[in-house]
C-alpha positions as CSV (number, residue, x, y, z in Angstrom):
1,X,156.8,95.6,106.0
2,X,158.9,98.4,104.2
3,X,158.5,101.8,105.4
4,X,157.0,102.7,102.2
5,X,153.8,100.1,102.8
6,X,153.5,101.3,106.5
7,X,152.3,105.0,105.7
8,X,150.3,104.1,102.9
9,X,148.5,101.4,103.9
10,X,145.9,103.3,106.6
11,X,145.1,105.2,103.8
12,X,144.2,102.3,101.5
13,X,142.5,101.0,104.1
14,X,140.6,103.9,105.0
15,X,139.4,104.3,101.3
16,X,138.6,100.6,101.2
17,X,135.9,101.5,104.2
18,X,134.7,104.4,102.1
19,X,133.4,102.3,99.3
20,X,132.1,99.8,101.3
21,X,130.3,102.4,104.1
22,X,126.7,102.4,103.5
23,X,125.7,106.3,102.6
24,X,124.2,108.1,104.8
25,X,120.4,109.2,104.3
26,X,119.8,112.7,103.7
27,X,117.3,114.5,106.1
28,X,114.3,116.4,104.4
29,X,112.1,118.9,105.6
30,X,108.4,119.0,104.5
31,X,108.0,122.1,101.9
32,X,104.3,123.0,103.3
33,X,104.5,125.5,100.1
34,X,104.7,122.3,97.4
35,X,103.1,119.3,99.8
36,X,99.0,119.0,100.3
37,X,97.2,116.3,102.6
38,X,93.9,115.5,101.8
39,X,90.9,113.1,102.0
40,X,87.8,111.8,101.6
41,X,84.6,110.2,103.4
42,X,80.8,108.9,102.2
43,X,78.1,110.8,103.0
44,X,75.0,109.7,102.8
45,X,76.2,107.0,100.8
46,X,75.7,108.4,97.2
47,X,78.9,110.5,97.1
48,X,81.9,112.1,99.1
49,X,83.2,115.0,101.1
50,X,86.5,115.8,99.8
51,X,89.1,118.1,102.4
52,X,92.0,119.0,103.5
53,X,94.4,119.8,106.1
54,X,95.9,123.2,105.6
55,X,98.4,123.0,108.4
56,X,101.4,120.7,109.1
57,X,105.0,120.5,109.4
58,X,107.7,117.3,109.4
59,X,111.0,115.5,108.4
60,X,112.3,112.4,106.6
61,X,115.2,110.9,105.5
62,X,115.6,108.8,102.5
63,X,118.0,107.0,100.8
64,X,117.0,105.2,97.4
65,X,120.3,103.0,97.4
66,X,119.3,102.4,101.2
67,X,115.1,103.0,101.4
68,X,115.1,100.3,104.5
69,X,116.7,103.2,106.5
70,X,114.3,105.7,105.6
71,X,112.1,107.9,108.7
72,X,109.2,110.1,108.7
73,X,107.9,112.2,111.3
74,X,104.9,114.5,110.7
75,X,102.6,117.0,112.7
76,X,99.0,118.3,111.2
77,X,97.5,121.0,113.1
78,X,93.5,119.6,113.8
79,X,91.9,122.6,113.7
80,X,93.6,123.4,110.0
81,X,90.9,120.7,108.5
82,X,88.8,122.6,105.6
83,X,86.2,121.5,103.2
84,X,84.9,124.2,101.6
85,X,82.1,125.0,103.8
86,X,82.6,127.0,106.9
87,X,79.6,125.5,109.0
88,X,80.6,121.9,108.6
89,X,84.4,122.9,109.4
90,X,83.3,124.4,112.5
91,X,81.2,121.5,113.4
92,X,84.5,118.8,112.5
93,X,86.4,121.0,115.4
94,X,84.1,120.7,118.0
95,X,83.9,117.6,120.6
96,X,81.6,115.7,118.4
97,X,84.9,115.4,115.9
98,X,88.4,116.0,116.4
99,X,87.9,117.9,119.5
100,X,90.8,119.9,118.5
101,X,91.0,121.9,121.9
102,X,92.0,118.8,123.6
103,X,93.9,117.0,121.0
104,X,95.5,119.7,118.6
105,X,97.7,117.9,116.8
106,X,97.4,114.6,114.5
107,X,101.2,113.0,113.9
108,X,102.6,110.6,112.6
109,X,105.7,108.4,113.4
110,X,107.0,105.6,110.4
111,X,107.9,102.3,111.7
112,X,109.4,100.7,108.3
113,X,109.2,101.6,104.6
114,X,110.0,98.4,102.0
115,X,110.3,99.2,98.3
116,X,108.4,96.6,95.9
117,X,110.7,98.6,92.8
118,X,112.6,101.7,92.3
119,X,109.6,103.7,92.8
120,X,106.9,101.9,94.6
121,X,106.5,100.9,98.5
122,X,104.8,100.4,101.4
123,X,105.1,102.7,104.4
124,X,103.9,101.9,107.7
125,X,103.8,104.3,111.0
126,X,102.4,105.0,113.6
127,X,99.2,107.4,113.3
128,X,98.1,109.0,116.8
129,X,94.5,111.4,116.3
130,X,92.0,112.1,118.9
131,X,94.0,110.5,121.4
132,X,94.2,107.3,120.0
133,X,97.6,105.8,118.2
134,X,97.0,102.9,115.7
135,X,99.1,101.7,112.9
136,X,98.2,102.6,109.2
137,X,99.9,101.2,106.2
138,X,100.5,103.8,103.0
139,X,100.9,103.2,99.6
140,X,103.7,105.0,98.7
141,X,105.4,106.5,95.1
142,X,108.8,107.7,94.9
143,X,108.2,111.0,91.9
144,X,112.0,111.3,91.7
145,X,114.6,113.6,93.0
146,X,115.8,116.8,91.3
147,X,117.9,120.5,92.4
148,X,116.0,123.3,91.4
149,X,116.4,126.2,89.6
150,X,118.3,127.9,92.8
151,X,120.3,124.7,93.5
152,X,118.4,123.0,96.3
153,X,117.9,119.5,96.6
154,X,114.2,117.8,96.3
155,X,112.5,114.7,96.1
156,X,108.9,114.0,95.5
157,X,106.7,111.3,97.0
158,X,102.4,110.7,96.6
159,X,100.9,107.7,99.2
160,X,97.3,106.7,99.7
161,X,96.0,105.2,102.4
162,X,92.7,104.4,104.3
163,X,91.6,104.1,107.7
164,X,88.3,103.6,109.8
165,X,87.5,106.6,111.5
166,X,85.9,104.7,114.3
167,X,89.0,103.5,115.8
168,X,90.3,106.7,116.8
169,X,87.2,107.6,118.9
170,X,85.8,109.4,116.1
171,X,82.1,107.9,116.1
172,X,79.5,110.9,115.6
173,X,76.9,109.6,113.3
174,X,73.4,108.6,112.6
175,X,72.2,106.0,110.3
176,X,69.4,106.7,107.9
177,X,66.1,105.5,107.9
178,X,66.5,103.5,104.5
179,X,69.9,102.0,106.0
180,X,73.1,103.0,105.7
181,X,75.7,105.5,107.6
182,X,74.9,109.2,107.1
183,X,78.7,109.7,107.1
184,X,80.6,106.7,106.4
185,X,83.5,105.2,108.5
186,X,86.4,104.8,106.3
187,X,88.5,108.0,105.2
188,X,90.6,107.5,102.1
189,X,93.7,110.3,102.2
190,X,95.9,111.2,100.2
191,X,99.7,112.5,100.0
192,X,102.2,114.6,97.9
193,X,105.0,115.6,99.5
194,X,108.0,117.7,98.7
195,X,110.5,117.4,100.6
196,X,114.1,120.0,100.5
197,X,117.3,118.5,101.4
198,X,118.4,120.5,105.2
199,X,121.3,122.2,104.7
């Protein structure tokens, strides 16, 4: 090998890796400001309580050449929960809800995330409330990423999911004389998350 070849070929080599090195997934943090959770449940079986959870905080990372590697972790403060009517709010906080004394917090921990396309995919985690930790699967759009007007990095994501309240120890309710659940067991929720790129 001529001396020539001997001091450039680490650096051929080291560019060689460079290319071929996966790239590394950049870690987001929730912006609260641009992001809403929110859901929805039967009641009395002839329409739905739509609400909210005001309060909650979390980090991802995400790669769309690399969405396999993606993580989420999530915290929703329990006694944020609002839906419009002060009474009933009151009522979901108490010990025949969320109990949001005891249990606080609601979080969320992904296990996997597999893209179907560039935009659509199924997230899966695991969902502790009231307790209880059970596995929920989300629906899960990829909006797009974009810097804003003051140069920061953002991506957008919306997911729907559904789960059966009943699982998580949540099981105040009566059922009605003519049949059926005074408030119904599944909860649809929804997501739309911004996320800003940590700097």
């Amino acid at each position: 090998m001529t001396r020539g070849m001997h001091k450039t070929l680490p650096i051929l080599m080291a560019g060689i890796l460079a290319l071929v090195a996966p790239a590394l997934a950049t870690e987001y943090e929730i912006d609260t400001a641009h992001s809403a959770i929110g859901f929805k449940i039967k009641h009395l079986t002839i329409s739905s309580v739509k609400g909210s959870f005001d309060e909650f905080a979390g980090t991802f990372t995400f790669d769309p050449a690399a969405p396999g590697s993606a993580g989420v972790e999530a915290v929703i403060q329990a006694a944020s929960i609002s839906t419009g009517n002060a009474k009933r709010d009151d009522h979901l906080r108490d010990p025949d809800f969320f109990a949001v004394e005891q249990f606080p917090t609601i979080t969320f921990k992904s296990t996997g995330l597999t893209m179907t396309s560039a935009s659509e995919g199924v997230l899966k985690g695991d969902l502790t409330m009231h307790g209880v930790t059970k596995p929920v699967t989300l629906a899960l759009v990829f909006n797009g990423a974009v810097k804003d007007p003051w140069g920061n990095d953002k991506v957008g994501f919306s997911a729907t999911g559904k789960l059966d309240r009943t699982e998580f120890g949540l099981t105040y309710g009566e059922v009605m004389e003519g049949g059926g659940l005074m408030i119904g067991n599944d909860v649809e929720f929804t997501l739309d998350i911004q996320g800003a790129a940590k700097k």
